[in-house]
C-alpha positions as CSV (number, residue, x, y, z in Angstrom):
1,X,138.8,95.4,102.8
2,X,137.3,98.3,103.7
3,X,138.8,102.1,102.3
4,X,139.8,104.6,105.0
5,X,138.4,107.8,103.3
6,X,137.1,109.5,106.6
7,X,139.1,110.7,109.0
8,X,138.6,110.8,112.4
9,X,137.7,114.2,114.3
10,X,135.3,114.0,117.6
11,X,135.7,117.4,117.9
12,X,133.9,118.2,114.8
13,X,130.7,115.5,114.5
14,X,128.2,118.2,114.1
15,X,129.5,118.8,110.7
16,X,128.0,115.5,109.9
17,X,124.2,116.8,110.4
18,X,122.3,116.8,108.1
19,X,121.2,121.2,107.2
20,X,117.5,121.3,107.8
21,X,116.3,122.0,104.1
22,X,117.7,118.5,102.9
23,X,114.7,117.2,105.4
24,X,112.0,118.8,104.0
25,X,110.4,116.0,102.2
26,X,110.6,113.7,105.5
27,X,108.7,116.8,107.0
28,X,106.2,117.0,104.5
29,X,105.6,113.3,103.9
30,X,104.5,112.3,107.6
31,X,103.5,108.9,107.2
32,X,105.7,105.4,106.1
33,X,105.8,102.1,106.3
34,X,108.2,99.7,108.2
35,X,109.1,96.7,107.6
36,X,110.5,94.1,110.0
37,X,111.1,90.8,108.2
38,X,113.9,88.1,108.8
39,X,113.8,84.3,109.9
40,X,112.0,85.5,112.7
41,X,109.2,84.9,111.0
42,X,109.1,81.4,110.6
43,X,109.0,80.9,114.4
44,X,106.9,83.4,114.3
45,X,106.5,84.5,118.3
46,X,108.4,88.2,118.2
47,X,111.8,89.3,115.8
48,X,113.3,88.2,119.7
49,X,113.0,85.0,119.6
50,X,116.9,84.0,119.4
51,X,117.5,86.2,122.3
52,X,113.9,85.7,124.5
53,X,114.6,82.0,124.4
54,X,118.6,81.7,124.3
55,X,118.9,79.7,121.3
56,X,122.5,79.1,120.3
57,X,123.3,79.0,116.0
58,X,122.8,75.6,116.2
59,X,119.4,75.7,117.4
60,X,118.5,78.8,115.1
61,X,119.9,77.2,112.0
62,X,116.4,75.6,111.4
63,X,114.9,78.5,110.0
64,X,117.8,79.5,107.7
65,X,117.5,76.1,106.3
66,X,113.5,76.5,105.8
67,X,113.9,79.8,105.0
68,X,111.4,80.2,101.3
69,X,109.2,83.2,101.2
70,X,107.6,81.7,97.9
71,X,104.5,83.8,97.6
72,X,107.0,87.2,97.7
73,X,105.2,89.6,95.6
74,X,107.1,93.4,97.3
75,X,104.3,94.7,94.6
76,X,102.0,94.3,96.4
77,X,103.5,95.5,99.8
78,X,103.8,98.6,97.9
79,X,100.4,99.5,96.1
80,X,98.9,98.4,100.1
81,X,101.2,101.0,101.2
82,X,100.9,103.4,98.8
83,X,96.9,103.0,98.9
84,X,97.3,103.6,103.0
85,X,99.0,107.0,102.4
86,X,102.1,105.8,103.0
87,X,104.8,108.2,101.2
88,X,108.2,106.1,102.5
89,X,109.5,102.8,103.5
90,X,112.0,101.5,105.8
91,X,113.4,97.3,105.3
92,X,114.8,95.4,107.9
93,X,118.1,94.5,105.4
94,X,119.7,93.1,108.6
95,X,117.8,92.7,112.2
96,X,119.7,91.5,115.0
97,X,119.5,87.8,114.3
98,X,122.4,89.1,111.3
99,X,120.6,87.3,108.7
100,X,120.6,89.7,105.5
101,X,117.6,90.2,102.6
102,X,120.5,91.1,100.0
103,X,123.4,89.2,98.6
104,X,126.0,90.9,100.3
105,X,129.5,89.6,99.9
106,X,130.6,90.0,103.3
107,X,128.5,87.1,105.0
108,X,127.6,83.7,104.0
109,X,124.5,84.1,106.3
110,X,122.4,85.7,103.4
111,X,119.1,84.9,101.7
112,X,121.0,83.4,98.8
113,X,122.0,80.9,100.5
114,X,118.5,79.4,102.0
115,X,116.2,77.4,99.8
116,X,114.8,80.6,98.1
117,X,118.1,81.3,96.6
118,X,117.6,85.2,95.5
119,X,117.8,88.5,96.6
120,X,115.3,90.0,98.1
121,X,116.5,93.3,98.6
122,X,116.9,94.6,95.0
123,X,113.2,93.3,93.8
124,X,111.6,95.9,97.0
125,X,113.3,98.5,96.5
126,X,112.2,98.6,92.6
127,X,108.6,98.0,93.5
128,X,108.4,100.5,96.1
129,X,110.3,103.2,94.0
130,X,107.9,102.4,91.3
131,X,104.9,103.2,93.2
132,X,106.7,106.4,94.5
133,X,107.5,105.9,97.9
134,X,111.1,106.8,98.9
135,X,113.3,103.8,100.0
136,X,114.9,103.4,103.8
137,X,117.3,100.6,104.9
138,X,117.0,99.5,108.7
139,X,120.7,97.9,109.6
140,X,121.2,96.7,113.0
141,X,124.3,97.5,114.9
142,X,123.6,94.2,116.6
143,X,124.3,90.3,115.3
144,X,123.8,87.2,117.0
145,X,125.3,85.2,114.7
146,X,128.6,87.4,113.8
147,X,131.8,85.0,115.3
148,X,133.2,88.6,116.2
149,X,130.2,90.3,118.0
150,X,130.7,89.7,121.8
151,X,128.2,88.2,124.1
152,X,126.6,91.3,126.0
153,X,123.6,91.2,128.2
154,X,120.6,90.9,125.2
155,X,123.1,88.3,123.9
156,X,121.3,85.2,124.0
157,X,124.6,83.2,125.2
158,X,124.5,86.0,127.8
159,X,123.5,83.0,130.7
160,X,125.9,80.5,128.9
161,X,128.2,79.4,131.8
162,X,131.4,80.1,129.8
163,X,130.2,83.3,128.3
164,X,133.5,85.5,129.1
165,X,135.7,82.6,127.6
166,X,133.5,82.3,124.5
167,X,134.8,86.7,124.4
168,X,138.3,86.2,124.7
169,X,138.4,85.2,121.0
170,X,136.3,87.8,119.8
171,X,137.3,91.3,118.4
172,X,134.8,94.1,118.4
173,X,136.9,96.3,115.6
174,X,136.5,93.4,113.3
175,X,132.7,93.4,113.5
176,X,132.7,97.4,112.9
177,X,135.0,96.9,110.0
178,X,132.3,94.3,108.8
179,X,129.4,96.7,109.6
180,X,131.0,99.3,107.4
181,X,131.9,97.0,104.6
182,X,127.8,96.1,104.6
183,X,126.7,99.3,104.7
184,X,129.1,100.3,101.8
185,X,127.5,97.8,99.8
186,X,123.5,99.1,100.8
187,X,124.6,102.5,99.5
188,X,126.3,101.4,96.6
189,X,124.2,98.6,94.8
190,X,120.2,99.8,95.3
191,X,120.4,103.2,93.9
192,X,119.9,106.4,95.8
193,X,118.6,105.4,99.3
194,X,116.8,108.4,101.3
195,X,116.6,107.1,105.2
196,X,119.5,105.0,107.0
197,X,117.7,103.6,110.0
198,X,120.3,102.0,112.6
199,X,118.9,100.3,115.4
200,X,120.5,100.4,118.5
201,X,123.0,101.3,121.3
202,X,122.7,100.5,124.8
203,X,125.4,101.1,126.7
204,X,124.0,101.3,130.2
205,X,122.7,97.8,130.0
206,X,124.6,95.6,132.6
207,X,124.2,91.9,133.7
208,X,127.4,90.3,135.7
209,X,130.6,91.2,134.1
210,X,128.9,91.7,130.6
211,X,127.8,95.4,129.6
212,X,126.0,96.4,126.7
213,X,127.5,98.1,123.8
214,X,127.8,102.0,122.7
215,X,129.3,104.0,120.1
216,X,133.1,102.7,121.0
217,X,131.5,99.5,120.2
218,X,130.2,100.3,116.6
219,X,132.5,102.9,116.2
220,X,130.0,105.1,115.2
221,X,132.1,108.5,113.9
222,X,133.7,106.1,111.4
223,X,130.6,105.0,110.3
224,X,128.4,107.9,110.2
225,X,131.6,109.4,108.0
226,X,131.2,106.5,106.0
227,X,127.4,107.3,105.2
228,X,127.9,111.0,104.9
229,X,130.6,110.4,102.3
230,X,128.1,107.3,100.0
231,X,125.2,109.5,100.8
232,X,125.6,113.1,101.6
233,X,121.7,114.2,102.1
234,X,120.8,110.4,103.5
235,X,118.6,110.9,106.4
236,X,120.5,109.1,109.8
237,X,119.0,108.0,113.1
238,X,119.5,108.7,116.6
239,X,120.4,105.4,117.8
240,X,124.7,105.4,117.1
241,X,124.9,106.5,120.9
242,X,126.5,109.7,119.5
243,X,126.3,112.4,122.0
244,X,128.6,114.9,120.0
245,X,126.0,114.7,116.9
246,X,122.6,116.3,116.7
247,X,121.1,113.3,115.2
248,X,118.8,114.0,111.8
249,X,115.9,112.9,113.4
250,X,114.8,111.1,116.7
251,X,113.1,108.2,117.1
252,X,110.5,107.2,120.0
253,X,109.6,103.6,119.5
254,X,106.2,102.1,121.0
255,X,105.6,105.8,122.5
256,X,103.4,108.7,122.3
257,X,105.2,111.0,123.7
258,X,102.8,113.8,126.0
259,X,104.5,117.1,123.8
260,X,107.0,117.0,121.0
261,X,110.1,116.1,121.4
262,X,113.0,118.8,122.3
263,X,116.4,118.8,122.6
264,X,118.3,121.0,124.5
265,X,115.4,123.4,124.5
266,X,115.1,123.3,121.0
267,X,112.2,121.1,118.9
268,X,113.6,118.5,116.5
269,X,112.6,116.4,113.6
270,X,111.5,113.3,115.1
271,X,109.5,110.0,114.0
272,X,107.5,107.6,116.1
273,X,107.8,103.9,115.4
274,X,104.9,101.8,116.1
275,X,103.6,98.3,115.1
276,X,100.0,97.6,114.2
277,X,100.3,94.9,116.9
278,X,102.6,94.2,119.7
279,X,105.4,92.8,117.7
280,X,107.8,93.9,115.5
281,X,108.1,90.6,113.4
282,X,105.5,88.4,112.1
283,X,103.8,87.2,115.9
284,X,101.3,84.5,114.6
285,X,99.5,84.2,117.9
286,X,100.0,88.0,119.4
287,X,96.8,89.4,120.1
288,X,96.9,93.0,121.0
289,X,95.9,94.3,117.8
290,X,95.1,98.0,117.8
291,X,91.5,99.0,116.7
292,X,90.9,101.6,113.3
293,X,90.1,104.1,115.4
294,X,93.4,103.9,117.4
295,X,95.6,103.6,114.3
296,X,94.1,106.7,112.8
297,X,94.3,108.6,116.4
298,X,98.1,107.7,116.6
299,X,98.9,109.3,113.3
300,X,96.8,112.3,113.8
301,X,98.3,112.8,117.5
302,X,102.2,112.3,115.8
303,X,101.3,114.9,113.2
304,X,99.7,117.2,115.2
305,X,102.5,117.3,117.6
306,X,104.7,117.9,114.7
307,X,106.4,114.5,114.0
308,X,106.0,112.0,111.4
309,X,104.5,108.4,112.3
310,X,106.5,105.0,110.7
311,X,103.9,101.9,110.9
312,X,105.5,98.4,111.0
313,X,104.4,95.3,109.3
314,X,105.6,92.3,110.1
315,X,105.3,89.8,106.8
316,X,104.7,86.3,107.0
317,X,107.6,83.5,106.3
318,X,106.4,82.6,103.0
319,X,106.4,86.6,102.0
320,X,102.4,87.3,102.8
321,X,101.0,90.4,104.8
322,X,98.5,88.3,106.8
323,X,94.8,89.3,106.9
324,X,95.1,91.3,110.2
325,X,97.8,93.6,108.7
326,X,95.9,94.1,105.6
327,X,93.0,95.2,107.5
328,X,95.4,97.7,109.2
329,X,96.5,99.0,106.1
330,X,93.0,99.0,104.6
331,X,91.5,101.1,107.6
332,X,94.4,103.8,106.8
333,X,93.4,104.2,102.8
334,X,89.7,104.6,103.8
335,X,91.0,107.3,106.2
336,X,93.4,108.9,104.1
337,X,91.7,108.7,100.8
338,X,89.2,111.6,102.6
339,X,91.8,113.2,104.9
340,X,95.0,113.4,103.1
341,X,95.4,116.9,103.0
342,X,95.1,117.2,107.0
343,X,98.3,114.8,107.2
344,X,100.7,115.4,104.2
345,X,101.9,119.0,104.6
346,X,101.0,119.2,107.9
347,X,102.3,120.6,111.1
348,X,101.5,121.4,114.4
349,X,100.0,124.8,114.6
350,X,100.2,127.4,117.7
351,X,96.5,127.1,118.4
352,X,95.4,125.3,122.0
353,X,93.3,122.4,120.6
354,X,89.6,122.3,121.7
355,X,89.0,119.8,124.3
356,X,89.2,115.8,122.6
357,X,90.6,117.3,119.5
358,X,94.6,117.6,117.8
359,X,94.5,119.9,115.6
360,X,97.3,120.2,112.1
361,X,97.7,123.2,109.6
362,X,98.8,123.7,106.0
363,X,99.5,127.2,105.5
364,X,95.8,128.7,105.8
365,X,94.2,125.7,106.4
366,X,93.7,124.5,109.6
367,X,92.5,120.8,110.7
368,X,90.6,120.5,113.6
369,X,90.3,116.4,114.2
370,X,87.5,115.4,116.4
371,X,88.5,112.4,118.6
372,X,85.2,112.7,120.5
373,X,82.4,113.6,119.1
374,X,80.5,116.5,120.8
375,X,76.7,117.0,121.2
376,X,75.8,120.2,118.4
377,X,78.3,122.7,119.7
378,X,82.2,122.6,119.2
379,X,83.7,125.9,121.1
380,X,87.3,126.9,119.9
381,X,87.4,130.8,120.5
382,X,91.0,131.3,119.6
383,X,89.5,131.4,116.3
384,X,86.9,134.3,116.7
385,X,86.9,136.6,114.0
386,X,89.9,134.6,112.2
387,X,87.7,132.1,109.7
388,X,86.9,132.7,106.1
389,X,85.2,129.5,105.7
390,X,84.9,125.6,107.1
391,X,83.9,122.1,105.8
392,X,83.8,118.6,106.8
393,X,86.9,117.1,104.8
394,X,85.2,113.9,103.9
395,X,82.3,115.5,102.1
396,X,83.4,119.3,101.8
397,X,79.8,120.5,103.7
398,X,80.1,123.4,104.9
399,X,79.9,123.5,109.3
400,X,78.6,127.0,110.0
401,X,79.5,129.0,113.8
402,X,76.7,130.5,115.5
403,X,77.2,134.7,115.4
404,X,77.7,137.6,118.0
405,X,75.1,139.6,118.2
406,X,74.8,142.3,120.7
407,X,70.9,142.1,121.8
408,X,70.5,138.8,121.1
409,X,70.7,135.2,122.9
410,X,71.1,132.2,121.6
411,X,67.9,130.7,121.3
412,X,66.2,129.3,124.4
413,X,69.4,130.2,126.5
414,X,70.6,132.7,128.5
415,X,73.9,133.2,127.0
416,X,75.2,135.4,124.6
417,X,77.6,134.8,121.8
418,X,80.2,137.3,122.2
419,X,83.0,139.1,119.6
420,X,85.8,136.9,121.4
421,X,83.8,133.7,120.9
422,X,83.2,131.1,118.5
423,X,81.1,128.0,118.7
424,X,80.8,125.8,115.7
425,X,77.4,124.3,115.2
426,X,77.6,120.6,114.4
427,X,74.9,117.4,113.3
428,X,74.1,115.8,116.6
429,X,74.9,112.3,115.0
430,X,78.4,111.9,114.7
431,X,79.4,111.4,110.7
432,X,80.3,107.9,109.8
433,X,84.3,108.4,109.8
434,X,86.6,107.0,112.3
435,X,87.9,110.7,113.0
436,X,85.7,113.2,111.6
437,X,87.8,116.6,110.5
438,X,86.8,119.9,109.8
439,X,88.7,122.1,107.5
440,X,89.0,125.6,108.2
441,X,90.2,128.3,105.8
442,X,91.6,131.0,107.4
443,X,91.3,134.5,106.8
444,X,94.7,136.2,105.6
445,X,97.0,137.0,108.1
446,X,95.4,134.4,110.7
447,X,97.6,131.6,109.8
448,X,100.6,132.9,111.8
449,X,102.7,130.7,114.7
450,X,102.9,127.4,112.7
451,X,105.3,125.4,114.8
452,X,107.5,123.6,112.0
């Protein structure tokens, strides 16, 4: 059974955040992978399924039974994401089906239990850690299969015609004791672990007599006391439904949001959590696919609004990244292997971005990302008078800016350049990059007014 080590005290949750300095490298690192993996992915039509369709434990017990991911190679997972730019990962350890990658000993409903027989927790952290990327556990707060965890309106007994009845047996307090017992054992057994990704509260959600479930629920101060005290500078989500606690960062999911994020007034660390497709799981017959050129837009646009983009994968049920992911991940390392440095490092800057453009800065170096290509001339005046030098990033040649010069027009036009203006002078074919960017070093003193 669980130690009681941390004390109560709503009054004092924002003792629990995390200081800003401990989420520097999340800052500087911008770009990971996620990972949504379960039995899901034998049905393979959305992570859902038990709940979309209202399958009972009987009816899901299929796929535990045929559960064998027997081409499993995380290696591989990792040098793809590594190659892609990817600096982090988050796993799925438990989604809200409640079947669990590790062997945890609070559960029977576990990996080593289905035909594969082994953990598969412990093998991807190692080969993600050995390429370098820091490790993140996903846990979900919900379980479908948990005999304690009441039917709720995402429930899929939720239409069941005795669903209050099937209630009255079940205790709530048990589960969180459960929840905490598992997530005792993730940040005990796999070493130091750097994001603790909860997923999710809803509270407001209502159908009948049945309403969703909120931090009472999960009793979230007891377990966010419980992470603090295994992991002191982990990184925690905003999804306990914990009003009282600045969360570490916040988390839009399937949204790009029109400004950064803020919270009462104030800008915060935040992450947007997207999927290459339209599912979370492996979705064999989900078609919605996003193009190159929209995969590398959505990270530039997250960065350039200050925020760091997580990418999901969704793996196959026999432990494969099918060919349509690894073309997503492949269309990131051509990008990044050129572009990197306008992405790692990065934040948004104070400068209004040229029209079609998002611009990111390092220091004295700022990023201007073209989105549309323009015909010769790029105008960004805010930068008269403040450049020392700019390139193309993929090929480091050098884009000039036409002059100022007080007698003279431009050429075959009637207007003048003035000392307030700058107009970059481009190749009228666009360059053969998804989203060209030019590098500007700026002169000393110019690089004021980043907006970390």
């Amino acid at each position: 059974m669980e130690q009681e080590e941390y004390p109560m005290d709503i009054n004092n949750l924002q003792s629990l955040a995390l200081p800003e300095e401990k989420k520097a490298w999340f800052v500087h690192d911008r770009f990971g992978m996620f990972v949504h993996w379960g039995l899901y992915a034998l049905p393979a039509r959305h992570e859902w399924v038990k709940s979309r369709e209202e399958l009972n434990d009987a009816d899901y017990q299929k796929y535990f039974d045929h559960f064998d991911p027997d081409l499993y190679d995380p290696g591989e997972w990792a040098r793809r994401a590594k190659a892609a730019g990817m600096k982090y990962v988050v796993l799925t350890t438990k989604h809200h089906e409640g079947f669990c990658l590790w062997d945890t000993k609070a559960t029977d409903f576990k990996v080593t239990n289905t035909p594969y027989g082994r953990d598969l927790l412990g093998p991807f952290v190692d080969a993600f850690r050995a390429e370098g990327l820091r490790i993140g556990f996903y846990y979900s707060l919900i379980d479908w299969h948990h005999p304690d965890f009441t039917v709720d309106p995402r429930h899929p007994q939720r239409n069941h015609p005795d669903a209050l009845k099937i209630n009255e047996g079940r205790d709530m307090q048990r589960y969180a004791a459960f929840m905490r017992e598992q997530v005792r054992e993730l940040l005990t057994e796999f070493g130091q672990i750097d994001i603790m990704w909860f997923d999710f509260s809803y509270p407001q959600w209502k159908l009948g007599e049945l309403v969703g479930k909120g931090h009472q629920d999960w009793e979230s101060e007891k377990l966010v006391r419980l992470v603090r005290q295994l992991a002191p500078d982990i990184i925690i989500n905003n999804r306990l439904d914990l009003a009282g606690l600045q969360p570490d960062i916040v988390t839009p999911e399937q949204y790009m949001p029109r400004a950064r994020p803020l919270r009462d007034g104030r800008r915060v660390v935040w992450e947007a959590c997207h999927t290459l497709s339209g599912s979370w799981g492996y979705h064999r017959d989900e078609d919605t696919w996003k193009s190159t050129e929209q995969l590398v837009q959505m990270l530039v646009g997250t960065v350039a609004m200050g925020g760091n983009l997580l990418m999901n994968v969704g793996p196959t049920a026999r432990g494969t990244l099918d060919h349509r992911a690894i073309a997503a991940l492949a269309a990131y390392e051509e990008w990044m292997a050129l572009h990197e440095r306008s992405i790692v490092g990065c934040t948004q800057p104070d400068f209004t971005a040229p029209a079609d453009c998002r611009l990111t800065q390092n220091g004295d170096r700022l990023y201007i990302h073209l989105f549309n290509w323009p015909y010769r001339h790029l105008h960004f005046d805010a930068l008269a008078g403040k450049i020392e030098y700019a390139q193309f990033l993929h090929d480091g040649s050098e884009v000039t800016w036409l002059r100022p010069s007080a007698n003279t027009l431009w050429a075959n036009t009637q207007f003048p350049v003035g000392e307030n203006q700058l107009t970059f002078v481009l190749p009228v074919r666009r360059p053969q990059i998804v989203v060209p960017v030019i590098e500007v070093k700026l002169k000393p003193g110019s690089a004021a007014g980043i907006q970390d």
